[in-house]
TINU-294925 format. One record per residue (C-alpha): x, y, z; residue number from 1; residue in three letters. Coordinates in Angstrom, 3 decimals, padded with zeros to 6 digits, always signed. Last residue first. Example, Ala and Ser with C-alpha at 12.3 -4.5 7.8 and 13.67 -1.06 7.14 Angstrom:
REM residues 2
<site><px>+013.670</px><py>-001.060</py><pz>+007.140</pz><nr>2</nr><rest>SER</rest></site>
<site><px>+012.300</px><py>-004.500</py><pz>+007.800</pz><nr>1</nr><rest>ALA</rest></site>
END
This chain:
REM residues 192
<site><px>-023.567</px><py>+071.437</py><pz>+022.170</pz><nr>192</nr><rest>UNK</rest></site>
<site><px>-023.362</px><py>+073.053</py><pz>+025.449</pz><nr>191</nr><rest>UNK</rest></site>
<site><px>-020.572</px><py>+071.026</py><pz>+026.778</pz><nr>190</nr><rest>UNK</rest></site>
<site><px>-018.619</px><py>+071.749</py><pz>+023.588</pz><nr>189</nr><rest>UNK</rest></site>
<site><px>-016.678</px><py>+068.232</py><pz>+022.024</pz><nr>188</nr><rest>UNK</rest></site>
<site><px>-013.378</px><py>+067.804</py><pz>+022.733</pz><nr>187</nr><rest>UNK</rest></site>
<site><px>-013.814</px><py>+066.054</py><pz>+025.963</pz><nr>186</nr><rest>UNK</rest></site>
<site><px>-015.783</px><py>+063.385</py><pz>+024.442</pz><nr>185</nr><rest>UNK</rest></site>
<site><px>-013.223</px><py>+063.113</py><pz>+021.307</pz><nr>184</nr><rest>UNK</rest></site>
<site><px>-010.726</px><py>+062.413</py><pz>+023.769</pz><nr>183</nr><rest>UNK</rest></site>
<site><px>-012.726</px><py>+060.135</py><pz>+025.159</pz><nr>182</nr><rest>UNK</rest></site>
<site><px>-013.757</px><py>+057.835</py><pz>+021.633</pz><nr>181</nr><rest>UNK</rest></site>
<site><px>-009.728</px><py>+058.171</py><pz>+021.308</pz><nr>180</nr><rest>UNK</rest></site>
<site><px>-008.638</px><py>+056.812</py><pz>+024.433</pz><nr>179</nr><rest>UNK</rest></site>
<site><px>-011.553</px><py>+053.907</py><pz>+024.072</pz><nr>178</nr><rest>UNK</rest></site>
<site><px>-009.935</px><py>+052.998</py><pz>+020.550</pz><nr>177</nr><rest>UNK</rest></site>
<site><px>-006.645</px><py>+053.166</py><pz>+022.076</pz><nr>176</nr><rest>UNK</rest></site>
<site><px>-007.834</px><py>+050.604</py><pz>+024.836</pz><nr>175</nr><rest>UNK</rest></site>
<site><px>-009.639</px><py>+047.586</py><pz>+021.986</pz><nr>174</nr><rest>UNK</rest></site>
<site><px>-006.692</px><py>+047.807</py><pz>+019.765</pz><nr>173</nr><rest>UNK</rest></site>
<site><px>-004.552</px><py>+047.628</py><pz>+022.869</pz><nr>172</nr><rest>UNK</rest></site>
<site><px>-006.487</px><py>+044.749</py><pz>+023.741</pz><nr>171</nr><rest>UNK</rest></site>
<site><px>-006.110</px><py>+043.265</py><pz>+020.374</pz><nr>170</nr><rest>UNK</rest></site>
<site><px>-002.578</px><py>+043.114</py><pz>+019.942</pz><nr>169</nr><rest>UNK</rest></site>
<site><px>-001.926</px><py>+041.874</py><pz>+023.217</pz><nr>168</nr><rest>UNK</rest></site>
<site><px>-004.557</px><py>+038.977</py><pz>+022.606</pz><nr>167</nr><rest>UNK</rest></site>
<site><px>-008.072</px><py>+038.273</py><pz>+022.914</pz><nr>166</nr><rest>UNK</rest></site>
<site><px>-008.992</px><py>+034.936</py><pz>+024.648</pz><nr>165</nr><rest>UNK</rest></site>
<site><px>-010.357</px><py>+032.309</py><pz>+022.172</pz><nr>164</nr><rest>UNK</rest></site>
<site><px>-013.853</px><py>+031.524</py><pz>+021.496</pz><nr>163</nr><rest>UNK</rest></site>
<site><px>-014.472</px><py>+033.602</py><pz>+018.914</pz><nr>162</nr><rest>UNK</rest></site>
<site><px>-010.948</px><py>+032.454</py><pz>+017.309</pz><nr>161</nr><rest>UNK</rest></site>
<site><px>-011.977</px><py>+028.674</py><pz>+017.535</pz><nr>160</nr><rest>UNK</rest></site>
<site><px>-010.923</px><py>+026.469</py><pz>+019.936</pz><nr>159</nr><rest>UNK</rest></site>
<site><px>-010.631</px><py>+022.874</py><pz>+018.990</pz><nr>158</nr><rest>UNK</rest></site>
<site><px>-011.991</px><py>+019.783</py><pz>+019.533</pz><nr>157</nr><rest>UNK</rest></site>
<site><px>-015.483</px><py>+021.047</py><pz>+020.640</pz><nr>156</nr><rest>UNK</rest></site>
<site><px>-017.264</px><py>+018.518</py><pz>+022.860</pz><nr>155</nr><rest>UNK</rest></site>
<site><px>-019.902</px><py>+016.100</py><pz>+021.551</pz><nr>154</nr><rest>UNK</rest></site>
<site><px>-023.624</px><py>+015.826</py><pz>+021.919</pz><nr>153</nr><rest>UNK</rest></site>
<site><px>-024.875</px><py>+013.807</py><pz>+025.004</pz><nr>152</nr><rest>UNK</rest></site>
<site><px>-027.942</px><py>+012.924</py><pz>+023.052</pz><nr>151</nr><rest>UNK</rest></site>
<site><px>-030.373</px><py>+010.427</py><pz>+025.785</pz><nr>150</nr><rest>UNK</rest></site>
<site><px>-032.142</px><py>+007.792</py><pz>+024.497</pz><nr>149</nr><rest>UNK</rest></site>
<site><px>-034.744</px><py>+005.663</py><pz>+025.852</pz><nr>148</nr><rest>UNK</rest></site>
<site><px>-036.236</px><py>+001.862</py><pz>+025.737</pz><nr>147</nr><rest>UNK</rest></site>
<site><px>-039.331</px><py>+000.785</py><pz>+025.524</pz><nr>146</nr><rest>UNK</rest></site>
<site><px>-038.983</px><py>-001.510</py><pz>+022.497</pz><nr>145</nr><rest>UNK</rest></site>
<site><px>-041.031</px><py>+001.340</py><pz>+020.439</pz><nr>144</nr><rest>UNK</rest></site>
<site><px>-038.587</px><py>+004.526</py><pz>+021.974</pz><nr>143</nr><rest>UNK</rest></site>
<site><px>-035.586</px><py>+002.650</py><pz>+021.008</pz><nr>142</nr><rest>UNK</rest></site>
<site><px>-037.626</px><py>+002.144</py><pz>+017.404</pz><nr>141</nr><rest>UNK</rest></site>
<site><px>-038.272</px><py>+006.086</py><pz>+017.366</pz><nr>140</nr><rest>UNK</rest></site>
<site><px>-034.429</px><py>+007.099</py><pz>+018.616</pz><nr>139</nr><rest>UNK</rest></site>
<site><px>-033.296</px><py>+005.071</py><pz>+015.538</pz><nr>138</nr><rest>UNK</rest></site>
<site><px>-035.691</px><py>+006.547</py><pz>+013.192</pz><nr>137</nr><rest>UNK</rest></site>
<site><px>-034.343</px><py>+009.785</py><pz>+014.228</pz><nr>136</nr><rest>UNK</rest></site>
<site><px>-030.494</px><py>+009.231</py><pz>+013.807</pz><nr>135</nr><rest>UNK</rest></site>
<site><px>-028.342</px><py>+009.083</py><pz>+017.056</pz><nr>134</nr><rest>UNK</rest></site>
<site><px>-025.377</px><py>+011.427</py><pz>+018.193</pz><nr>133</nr><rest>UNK</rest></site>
<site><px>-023.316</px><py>+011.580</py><pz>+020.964</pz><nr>132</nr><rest>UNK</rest></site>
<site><px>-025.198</px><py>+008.466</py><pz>+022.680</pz><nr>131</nr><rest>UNK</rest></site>
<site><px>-026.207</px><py>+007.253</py><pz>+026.113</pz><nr>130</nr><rest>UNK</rest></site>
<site><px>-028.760</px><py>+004.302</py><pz>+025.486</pz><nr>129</nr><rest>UNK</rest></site>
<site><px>-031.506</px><py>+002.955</py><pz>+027.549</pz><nr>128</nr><rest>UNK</rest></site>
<site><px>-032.171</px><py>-000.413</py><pz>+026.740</pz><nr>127</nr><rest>UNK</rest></site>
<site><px>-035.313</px><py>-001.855</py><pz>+026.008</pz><nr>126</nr><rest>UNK</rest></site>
<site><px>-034.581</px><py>-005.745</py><pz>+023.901</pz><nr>125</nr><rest>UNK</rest></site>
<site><px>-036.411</px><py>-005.343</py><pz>+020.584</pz><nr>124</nr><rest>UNK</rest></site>
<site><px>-033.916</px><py>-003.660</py><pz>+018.258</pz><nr>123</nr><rest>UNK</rest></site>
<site><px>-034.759</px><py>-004.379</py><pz>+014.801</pz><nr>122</nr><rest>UNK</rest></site>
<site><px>-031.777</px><py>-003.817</py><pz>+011.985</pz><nr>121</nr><rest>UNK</rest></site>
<site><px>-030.727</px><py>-000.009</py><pz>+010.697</pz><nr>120</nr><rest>UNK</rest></site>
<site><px>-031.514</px><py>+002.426</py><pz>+012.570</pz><nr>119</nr><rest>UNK</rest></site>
<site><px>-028.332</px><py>+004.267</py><pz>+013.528</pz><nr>118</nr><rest>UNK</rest></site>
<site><px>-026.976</px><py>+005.124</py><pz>+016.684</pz><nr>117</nr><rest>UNK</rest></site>
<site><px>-023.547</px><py>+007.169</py><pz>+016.138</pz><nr>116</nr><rest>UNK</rest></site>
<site><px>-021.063</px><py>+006.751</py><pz>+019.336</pz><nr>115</nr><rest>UNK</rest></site>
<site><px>-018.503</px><py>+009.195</py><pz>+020.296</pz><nr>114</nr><rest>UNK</rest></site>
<site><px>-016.069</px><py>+011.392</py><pz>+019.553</pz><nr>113</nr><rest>UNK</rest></site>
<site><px>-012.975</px><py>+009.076</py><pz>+019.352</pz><nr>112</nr><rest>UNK</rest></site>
<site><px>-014.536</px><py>+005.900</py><pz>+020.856</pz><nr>111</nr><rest>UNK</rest></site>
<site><px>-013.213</px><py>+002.783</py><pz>+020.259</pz><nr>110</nr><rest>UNK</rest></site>
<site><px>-013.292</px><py>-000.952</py><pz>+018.890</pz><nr>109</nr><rest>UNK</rest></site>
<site><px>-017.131</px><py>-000.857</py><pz>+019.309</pz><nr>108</nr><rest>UNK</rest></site>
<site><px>-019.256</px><py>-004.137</py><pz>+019.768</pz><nr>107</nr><rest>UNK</rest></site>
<site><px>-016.000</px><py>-005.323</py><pz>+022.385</pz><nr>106</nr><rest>UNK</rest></site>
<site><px>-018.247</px><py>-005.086</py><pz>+025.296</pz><nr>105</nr><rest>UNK</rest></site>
<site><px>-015.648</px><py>-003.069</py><pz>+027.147</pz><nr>104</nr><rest>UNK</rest></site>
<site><px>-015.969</px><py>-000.404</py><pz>+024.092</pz><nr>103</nr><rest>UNK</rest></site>
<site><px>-020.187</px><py>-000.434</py><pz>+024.518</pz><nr>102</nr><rest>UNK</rest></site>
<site><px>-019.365</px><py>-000.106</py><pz>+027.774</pz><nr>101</nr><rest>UNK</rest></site>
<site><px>-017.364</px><py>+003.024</py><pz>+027.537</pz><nr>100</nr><rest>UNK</rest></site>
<site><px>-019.419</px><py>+004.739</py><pz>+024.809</pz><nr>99</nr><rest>UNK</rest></site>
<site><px>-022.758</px><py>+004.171</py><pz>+027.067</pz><nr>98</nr><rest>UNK</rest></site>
<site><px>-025.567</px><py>+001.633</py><pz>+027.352</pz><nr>97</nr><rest>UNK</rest></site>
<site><px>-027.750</px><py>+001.818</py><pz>+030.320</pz><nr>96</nr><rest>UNK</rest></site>
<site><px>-028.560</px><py>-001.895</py><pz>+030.991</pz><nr>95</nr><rest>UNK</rest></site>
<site><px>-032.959</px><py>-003.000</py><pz>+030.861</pz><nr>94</nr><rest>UNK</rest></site>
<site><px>-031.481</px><py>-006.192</py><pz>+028.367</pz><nr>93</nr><rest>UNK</rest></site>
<site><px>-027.675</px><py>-006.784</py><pz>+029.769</pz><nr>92</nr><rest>UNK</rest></site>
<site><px>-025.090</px><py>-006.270</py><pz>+027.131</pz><nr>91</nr><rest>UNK</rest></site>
<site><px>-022.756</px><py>-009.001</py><pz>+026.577</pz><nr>90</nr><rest>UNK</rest></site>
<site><px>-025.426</px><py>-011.662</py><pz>+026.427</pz><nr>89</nr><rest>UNK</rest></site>
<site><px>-025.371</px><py>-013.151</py><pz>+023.246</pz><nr>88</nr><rest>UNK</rest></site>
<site><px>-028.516</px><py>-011.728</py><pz>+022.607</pz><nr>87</nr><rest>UNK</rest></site>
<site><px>-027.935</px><py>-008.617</py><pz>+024.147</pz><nr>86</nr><rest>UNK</rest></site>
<site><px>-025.500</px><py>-008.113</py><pz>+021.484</pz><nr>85</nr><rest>UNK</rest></site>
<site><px>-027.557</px><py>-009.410</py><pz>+018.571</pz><nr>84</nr><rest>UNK</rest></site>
<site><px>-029.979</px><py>-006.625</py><pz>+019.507</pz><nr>83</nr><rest>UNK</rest></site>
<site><px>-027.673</px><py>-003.857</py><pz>+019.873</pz><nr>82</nr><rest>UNK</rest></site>
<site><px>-025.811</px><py>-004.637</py><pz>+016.119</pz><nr>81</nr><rest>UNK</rest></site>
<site><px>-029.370</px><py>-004.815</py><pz>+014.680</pz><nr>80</nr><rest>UNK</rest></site>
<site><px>-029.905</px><py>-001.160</py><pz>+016.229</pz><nr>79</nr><rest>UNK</rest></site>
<site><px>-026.880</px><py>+000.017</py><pz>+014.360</pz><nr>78</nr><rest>UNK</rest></site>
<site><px>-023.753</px><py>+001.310</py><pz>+015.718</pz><nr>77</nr><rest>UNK</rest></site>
<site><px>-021.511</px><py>+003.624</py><pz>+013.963</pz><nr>76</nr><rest>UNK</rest></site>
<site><px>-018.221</px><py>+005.254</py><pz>+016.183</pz><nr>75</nr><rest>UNK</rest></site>
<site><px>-018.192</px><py>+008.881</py><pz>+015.560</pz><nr>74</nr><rest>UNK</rest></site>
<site><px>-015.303</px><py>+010.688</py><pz>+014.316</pz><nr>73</nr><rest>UNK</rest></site>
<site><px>-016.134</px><py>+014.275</py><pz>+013.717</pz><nr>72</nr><rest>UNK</rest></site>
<site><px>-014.460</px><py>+016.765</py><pz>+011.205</pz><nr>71</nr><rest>UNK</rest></site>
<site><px>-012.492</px><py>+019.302</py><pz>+012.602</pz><nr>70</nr><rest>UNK</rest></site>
<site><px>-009.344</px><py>+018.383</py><pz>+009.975</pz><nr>69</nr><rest>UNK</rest></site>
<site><px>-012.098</px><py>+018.833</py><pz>+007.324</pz><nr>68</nr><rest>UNK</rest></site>
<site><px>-010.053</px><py>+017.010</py><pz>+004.245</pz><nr>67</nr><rest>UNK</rest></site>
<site><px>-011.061</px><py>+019.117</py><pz>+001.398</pz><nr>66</nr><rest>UNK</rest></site>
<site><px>-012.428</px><py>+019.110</py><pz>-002.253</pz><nr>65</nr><rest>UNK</rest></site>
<site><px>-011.277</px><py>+019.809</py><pz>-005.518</pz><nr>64</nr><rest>UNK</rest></site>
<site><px>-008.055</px><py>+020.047</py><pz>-007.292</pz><nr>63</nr><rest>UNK</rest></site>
<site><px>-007.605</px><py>+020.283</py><pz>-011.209</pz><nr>62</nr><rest>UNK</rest></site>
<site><px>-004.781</px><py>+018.354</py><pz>-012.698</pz><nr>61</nr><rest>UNK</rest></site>
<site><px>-001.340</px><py>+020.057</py><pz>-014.031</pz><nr>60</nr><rest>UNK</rest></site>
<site><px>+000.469</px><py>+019.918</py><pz>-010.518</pz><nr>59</nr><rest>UNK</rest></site>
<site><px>+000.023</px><py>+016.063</py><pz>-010.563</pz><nr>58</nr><rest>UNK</rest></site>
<site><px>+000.852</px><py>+015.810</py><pz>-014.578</pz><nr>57</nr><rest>UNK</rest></site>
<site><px>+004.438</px><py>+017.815</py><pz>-014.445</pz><nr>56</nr><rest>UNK</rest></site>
<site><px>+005.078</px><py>+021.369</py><pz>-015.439</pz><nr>55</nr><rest>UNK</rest></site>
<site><px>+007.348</px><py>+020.906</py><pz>-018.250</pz><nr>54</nr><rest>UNK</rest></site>
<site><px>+011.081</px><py>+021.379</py><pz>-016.474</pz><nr>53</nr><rest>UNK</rest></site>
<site><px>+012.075</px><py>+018.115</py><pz>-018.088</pz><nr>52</nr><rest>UNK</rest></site>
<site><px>+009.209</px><py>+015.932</py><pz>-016.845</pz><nr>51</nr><rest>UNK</rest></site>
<site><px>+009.818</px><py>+014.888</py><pz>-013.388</pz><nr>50</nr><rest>UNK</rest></site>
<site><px>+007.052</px><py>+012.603</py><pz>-011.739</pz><nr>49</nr><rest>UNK</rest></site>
<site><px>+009.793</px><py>+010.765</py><pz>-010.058</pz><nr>48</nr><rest>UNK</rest></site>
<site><px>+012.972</px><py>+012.431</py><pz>-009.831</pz><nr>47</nr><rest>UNK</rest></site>
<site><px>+012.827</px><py>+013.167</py><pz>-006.439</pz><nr>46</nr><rest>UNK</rest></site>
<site><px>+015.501</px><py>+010.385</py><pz>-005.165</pz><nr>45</nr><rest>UNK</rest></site>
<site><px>+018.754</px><py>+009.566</py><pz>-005.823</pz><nr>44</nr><rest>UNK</rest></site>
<site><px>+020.208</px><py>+006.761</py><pz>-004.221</pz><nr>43</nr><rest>UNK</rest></site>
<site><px>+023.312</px><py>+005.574</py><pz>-006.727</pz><nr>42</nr><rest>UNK</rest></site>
<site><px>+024.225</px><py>+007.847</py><pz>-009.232</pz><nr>41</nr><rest>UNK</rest></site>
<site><px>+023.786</px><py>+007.552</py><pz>-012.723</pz><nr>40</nr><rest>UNK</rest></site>
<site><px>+020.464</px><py>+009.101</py><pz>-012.265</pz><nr>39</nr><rest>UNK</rest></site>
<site><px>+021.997</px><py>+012.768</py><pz>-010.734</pz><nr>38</nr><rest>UNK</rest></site>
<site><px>+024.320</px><py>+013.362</py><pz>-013.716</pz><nr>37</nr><rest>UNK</rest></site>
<site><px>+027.008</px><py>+011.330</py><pz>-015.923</pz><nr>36</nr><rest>UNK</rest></site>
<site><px>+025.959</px><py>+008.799</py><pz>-019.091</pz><nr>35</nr><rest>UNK</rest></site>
<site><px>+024.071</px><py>+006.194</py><pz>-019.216</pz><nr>34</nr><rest>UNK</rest></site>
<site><px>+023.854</px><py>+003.689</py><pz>-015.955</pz><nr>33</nr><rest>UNK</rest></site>
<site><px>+024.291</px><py>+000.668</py><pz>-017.885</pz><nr>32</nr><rest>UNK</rest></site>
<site><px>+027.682</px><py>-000.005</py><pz>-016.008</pz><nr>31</nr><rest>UNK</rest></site>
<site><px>+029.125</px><py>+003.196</py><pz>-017.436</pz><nr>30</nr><rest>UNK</rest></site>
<site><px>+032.694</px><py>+002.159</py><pz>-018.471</pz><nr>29</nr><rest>UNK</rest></site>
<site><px>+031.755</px><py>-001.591</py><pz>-018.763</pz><nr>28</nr><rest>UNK</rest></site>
<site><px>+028.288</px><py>-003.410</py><pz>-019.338</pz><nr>27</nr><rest>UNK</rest></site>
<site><px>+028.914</px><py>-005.087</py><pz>-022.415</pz><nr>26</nr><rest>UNK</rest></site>
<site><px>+031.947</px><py>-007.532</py><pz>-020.651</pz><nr>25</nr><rest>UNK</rest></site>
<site><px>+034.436</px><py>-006.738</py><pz>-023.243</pz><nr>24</nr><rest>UNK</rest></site>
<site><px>+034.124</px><py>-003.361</py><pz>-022.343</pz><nr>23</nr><rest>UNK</rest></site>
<site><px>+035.573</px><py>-003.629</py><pz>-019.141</pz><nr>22</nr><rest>UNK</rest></site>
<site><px>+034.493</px><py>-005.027</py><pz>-015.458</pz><nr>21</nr><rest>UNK</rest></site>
<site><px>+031.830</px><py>-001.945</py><pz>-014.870</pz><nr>20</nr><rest>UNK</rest></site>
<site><px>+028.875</px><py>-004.297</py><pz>-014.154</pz><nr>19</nr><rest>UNK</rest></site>
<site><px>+029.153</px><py>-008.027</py><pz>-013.032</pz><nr>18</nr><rest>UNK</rest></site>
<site><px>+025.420</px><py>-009.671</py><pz>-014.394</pz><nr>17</nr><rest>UNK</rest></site>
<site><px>+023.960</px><py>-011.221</py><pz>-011.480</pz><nr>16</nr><rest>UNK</rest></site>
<site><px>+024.230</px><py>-014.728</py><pz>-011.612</pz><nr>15</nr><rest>UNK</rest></site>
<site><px>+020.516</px><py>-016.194</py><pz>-011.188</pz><nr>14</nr><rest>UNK</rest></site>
<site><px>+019.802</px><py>-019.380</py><pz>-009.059</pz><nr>13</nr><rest>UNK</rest></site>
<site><px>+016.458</px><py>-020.741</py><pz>-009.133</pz><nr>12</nr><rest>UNK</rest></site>
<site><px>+016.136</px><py>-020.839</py><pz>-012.951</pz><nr>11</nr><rest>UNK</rest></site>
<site><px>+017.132</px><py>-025.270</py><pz>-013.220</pz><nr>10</nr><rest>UNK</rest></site>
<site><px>+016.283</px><py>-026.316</py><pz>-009.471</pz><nr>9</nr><rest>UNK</rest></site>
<site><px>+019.463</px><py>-025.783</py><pz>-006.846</pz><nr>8</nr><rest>UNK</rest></site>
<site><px>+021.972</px><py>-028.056</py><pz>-006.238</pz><nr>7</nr><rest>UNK</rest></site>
<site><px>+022.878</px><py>-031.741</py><pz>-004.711</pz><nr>6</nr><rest>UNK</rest></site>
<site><px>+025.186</px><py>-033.947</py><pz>-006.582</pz><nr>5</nr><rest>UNK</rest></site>
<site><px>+028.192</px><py>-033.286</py><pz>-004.479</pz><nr>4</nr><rest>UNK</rest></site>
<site><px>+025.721</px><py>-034.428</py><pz>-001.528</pz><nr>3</nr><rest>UNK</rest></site>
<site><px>+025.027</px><py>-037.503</py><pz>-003.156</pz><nr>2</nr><rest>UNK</rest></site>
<site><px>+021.756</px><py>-039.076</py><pz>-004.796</pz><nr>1</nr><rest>UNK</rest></site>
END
């Protein structure tokens, strides 16, 4: 072999096809591109799903459901999960078990809202646990290996409108209503 012998595998090199070079070529004048308008540009966007004005096939199907944007994000951890822990020794048998260490013992990769205990596997080392939320049979088979389980609960991740402090419009709402209930007061015959 030479080097003015070397060159690419039979298919591995593909000459693109030169557009717009005359009508000889087959692909002059328009380049393949059809006539004028917004596709025989290059870059244009949108048109997908388009159907000539017809109102298209993702606006035509029925919706149903919703994405709770309150909903809670709990880290799961089974009993099973606990148990091959402290055998491996990252969690100490007797240890109080919270969120945090559960996270520094790598068994959780984090903790939005929380940890989850569930029931599933056999926990037999007692630990007591710190949890935002744990299922009953879970808190019954922590309870079994001696172990206990406090619910911290979680902490509201938004403020709803009952909790929220009134504003302007409301406590003038609230301060004309008073005026009035007054005026009517005074209004009223002191004998009646």
């Amino acid at each position: 072999m030479k080097l003015n012998e070397i060159r690419d595998n039979e298919g591995a090199h593909h000459r693109f096809k030169r557009l717009g070079r005359g009508t000889g070529s087959g692909k002059g004048k328009t380049a393949g591109k059809g006539v004028k308008g917004q596709k025989a540009r290059a870059g244009h966007h949108g048109m997908f799903g388009f159907e000539g004005g017809q109102m298209p096939l993702h606006m035509r199907m029925p919706k149903r459901g919703f994405n709770n944007i309150f909903a809670r994000q709990f880290s799961i951890v089974n009993l099973g999960t606990l148990q091959r822990a402290v055998d491996a020794g990252k969690i100490a048998s007797g240890a109080t078990v919270t969120a945090q260490s559960l996270v520094e013992a790598g068994i959780v990769r984090k903790s939005v809202d929380g940890v989850r205990l569930l029931g599933k596997g056999e926990l037999k080392a007692h630990l007591n646990l710190e949890v935002a939320h744990a299922s009953g049979s879970a808190i019954e088979a922590v309870k079994k290996a001696g172990g206990k389980v406090k619910v911290l609960g979680v902490k509201a991740r938004h403020v709803t409108k009952k909790d929220a402090k009134p504003g302007k419009k409301a406590v003038r709402r609230v301060k004309a209503a008073e005026k009035r209930a007054a005026r009517a007061r005074a209004a009223q015959p002191a004998n009646a």
